[in-house]
N, C-alpha and C positions, 0 to 999 in steps of 0.2 A: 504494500500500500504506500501509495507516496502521499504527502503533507496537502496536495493541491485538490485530494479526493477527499481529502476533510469535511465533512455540513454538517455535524451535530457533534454532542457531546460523544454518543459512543463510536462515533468514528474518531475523534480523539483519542479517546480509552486506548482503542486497538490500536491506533500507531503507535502510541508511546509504549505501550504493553512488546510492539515489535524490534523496539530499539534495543540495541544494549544497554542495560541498565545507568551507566552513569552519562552517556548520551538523553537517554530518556529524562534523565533529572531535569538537564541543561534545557533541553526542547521547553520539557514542560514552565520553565523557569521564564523562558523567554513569551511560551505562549501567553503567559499569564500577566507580566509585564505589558506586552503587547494589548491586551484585552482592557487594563486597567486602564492605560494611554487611550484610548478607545473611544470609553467613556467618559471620560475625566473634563471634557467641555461640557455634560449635562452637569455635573456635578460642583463644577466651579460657577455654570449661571444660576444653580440652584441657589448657592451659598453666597452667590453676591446679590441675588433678589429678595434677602431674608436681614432686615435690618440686627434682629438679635444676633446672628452669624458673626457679622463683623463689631458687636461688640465683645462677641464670645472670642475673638482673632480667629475667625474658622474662614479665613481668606484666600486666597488664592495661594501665596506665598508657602503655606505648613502644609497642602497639596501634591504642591509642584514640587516642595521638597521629598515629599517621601517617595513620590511618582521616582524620581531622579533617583533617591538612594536605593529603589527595590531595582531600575533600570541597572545600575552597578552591579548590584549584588548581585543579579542574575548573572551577568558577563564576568564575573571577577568573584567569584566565590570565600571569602575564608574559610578555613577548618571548622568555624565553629556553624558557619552558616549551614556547610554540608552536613555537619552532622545534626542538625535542628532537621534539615528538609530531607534528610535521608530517614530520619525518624519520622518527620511528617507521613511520608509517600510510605513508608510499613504501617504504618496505622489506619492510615486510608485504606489499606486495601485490604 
């Protein structure tokens, strides 16, 4: 199965099920990134059309930061991150 045949969750499932496992991590790390990026202009007009947001500082800025730091962390892994999402992906399944 290639990534381009992807349309739903369980065609996700299967490809990353088909990868070698520490590929399959990376994939899935990036698809999720990716997904997040996505969405992430609904969620920033949400929170700038909601006056208590921006007194709460739920701004743009504490978003796009974390957008950015999951973006790294998927491409640039530390030890501890892997072994958090290695732990994650056995639990999940």
């Amino acid at each position: 199965m290639e990534i381009e045949e992807v349309v739903d969750r369980g065609g996700l499932e299967a490809y990353l099920k088909g990868l070698p496992p520490e590929e399959g991590l990376l994939t899935a790390r990036r698809v999720s990134h990716r997904a997040a990026m996505r969405v992430a202009p609904f969620g920033l007009r949400f929170f700038a059309q909601r006056p208590n947001a921006v007194q709460r500082e739920l701004t743009a800025l504490p978003m796009l930061m974390a957008l950015s730091y999951s973006g790294v962390a998927a491409l640039y892994p530390t030890p501890e991150y892997d072994r958090a999402s290695a732990y994650a992906a056995a639990t999940a399944a």
